[in-house]
C-alpha positions in Angstrom: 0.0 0.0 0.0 1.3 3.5 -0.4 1.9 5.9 2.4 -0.6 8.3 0.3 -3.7 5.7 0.0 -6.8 6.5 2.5 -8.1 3.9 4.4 -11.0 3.6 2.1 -8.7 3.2 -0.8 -6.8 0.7 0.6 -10.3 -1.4 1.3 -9.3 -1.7 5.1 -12.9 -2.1 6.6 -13.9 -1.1 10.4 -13.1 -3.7 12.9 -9.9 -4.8 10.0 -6.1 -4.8 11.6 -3.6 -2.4 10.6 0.5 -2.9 10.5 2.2 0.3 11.0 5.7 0.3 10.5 8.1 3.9 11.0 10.5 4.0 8.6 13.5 6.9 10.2 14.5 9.2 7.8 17.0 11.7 8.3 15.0 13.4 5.3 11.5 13.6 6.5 11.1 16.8 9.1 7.7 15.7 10.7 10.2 12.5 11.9 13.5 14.4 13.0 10.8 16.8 14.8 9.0 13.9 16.7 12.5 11.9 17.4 13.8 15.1 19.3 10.5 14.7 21.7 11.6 11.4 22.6 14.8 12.3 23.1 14.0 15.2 25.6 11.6 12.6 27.4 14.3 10.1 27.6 17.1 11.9 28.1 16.1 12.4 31.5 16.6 8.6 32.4 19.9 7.1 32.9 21.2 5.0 29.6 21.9 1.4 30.5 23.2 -1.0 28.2 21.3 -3.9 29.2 23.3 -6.5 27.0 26.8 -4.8 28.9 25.1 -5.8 32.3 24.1 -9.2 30.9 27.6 -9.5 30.5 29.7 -8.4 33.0 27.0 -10.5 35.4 27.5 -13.7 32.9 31.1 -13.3 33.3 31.0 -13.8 37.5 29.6 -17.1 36.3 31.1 -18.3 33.4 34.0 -18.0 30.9 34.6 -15.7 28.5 34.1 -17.5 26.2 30.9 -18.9 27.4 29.6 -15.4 28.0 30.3 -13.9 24.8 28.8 -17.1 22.9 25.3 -16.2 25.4 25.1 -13.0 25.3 25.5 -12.7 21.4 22.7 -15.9 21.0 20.5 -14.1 23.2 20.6 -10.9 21.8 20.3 -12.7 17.9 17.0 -14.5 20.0 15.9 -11.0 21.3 16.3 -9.5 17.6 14.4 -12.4 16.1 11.4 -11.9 18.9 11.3 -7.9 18.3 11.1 -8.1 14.4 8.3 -10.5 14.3 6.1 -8.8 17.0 2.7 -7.4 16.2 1.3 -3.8 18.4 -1.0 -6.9 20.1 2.4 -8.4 21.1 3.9 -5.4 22.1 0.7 -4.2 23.8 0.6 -7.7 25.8 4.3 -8.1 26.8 4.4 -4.1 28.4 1.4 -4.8 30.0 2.7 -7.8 31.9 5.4 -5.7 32.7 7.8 -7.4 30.9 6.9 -10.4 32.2 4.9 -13.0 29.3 5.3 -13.2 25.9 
Protein backbone atom coordinates (compact mmCIF):
# COMPACT_ATOMS: atom_id res chain seq x y z
CA UNK A 1 0.00 0.00 0.00
CA UNK A 2 1.31 3.47 -0.43
CA UNK A 3 1.86 5.85 2.36
CA UNK A 4 -0.61 8.28 0.26
CA UNK A 5 -3.68 5.68 -0.04
CA UNK A 6 -6.81 6.50 2.48
CA UNK A 7 -8.11 3.90 4.40
CA UNK A 8 -10.98 3.60 2.15
CA UNK A 9 -8.74 3.24 -0.83
CA UNK A 10 -6.80 0.71 0.62
CA UNK A 11 -10.28 -1.40 1.28
CA UNK A 12 -9.31 -1.65 5.11
CA UNK A 13 -12.88 -2.10 6.63
CA UNK A 14 -13.85 -1.13 10.40
CA UNK A 15 -13.06 -3.69 12.93
CA UNK A 16 -9.86 -4.76 10.03
CA UNK A 17 -6.11 -4.79 11.59
CA UNK A 18 -3.58 -2.40 10.60
CA UNK A 19 0.52 -2.90 10.51
CA UNK A 20 2.20 0.30 10.98
CA UNK A 21 5.74 0.32 10.47
CA UNK A 22 8.08 3.87 10.96
CA UNK A 23 10.47 4.03 8.61
CA UNK A 24 13.54 6.88 10.23
CA UNK A 25 14.49 9.16 7.84
CA UNK A 26 17.00 11.71 8.29
CA UNK A 27 14.96 13.36 5.26
CA UNK A 28 11.53 13.62 6.53
CA UNK A 29 11.13 16.79 9.11
CA UNK A 30 7.71 15.66 10.67
CA UNK A 31 10.18 12.50 11.89
CA UNK A 32 13.49 14.42 12.99
CA UNK A 33 10.84 16.82 14.79
CA UNK A 34 9.02 13.94 16.71
CA UNK A 35 12.48 11.91 17.44
CA UNK A 36 13.85 15.08 19.28
CA UNK A 37 10.52 14.70 21.69
CA UNK A 38 11.57 11.38 22.60
CA UNK A 39 14.82 12.27 23.07
CA UNK A 40 14.04 15.19 25.58
CA UNK A 41 11.55 12.61 27.44
CA UNK A 42 14.26 10.06 27.62
CA UNK A 43 17.15 11.88 28.12
CA UNK A 44 16.06 12.37 31.50
CA UNK A 45 16.62 8.65 32.42
CA UNK A 46 19.87 7.09 32.90
CA UNK A 47 21.22 4.99 29.62
CA UNK A 48 21.86 1.38 30.45
CA UNK A 49 23.24 -1.04 28.18
CA UNK A 50 21.34 -3.89 29.24
CA UNK A 51 23.29 -6.51 27.02
CA UNK A 52 26.77 -4.76 28.90
CA UNK A 53 25.09 -5.76 32.27
CA UNK A 54 24.13 -9.15 30.89
CA UNK A 55 27.61 -9.55 30.48
CA UNK A 56 29.72 -8.41 33.03
CA UNK A 57 27.02 -10.49 35.39
CA UNK A 58 27.49 -13.74 32.91
CA UNK A 59 31.11 -13.34 33.25
CA UNK A 60 30.97 -13.76 37.45
CA UNK A 61 29.59 -17.06 36.27
CA UNK A 62 31.14 -18.25 33.36
CA UNK A 63 34.03 -17.98 30.92
CA UNK A 64 34.60 -15.67 28.51
CA UNK A 65 34.11 -17.49 26.23
CA UNK A 66 30.90 -18.91 27.41
CA UNK A 67 29.57 -15.38 28.04
CA UNK A 68 30.31 -13.89 24.77
CA UNK A 69 28.83 -17.05 22.87
CA UNK A 70 25.28 -16.24 25.39
CA UNK A 71 25.10 -13.04 25.34
CA UNK A 72 25.48 -12.66 21.42
CA UNK A 73 22.72 -15.87 20.99
CA UNK A 74 20.52 -14.08 23.19
CA UNK A 75 20.63 -10.87 21.77
CA UNK A 76 20.27 -12.71 17.87
CA UNK A 77 17.04 -14.53 19.98
CA UNK A 78 15.86 -10.99 21.28
CA UNK A 79 16.35 -9.45 17.63
CA UNK A 80 14.43 -12.39 16.15
CA UNK A 81 11.41 -11.94 18.94
CA UNK A 82 11.31 -7.95 18.27
CA UNK A 83 11.08 -8.10 14.37
CA UNK A 84 8.27 -10.51 14.32
CA UNK A 85 6.13 -8.77 17.00
CA UNK A 86 2.72 -7.35 16.16
CA UNK A 87 1.29 -3.84 18.36
CA UNK A 88 -0.98 -6.94 20.10
CA UNK A 89 2.42 -8.38 21.12
CA UNK A 90 3.95 -5.40 22.06
CA UNK A 91 0.69 -4.19 23.85
CA UNK A 92 0.58 -7.73 25.76
CA UNK A 93 4.29 -8.13 26.82
CA UNK A 94 4.41 -4.09 28.37
CA UNK A 95 1.37 -4.82 29.97
CA UNK A 96 2.65 -7.85 31.87
CA UNK A 97 5.37 -5.68 32.74
CA UNK A 98 7.78 -7.42 30.88
CA UNK A 99 6.91 -10.42 32.19
CA UNK A 100 4.94 -12.98 29.34
CA UNK A 101 5.27 -13.20 25.92
Amino acid sequence: FSDEMTLDEAAITEGGKIHLMVKKSDNNPALAASAGVSKVATNSLPHVDFFAQLETFLNKHLTNDQTVQVVSEFRKNCLLMMDSMNFDDIERLASSNFTEF
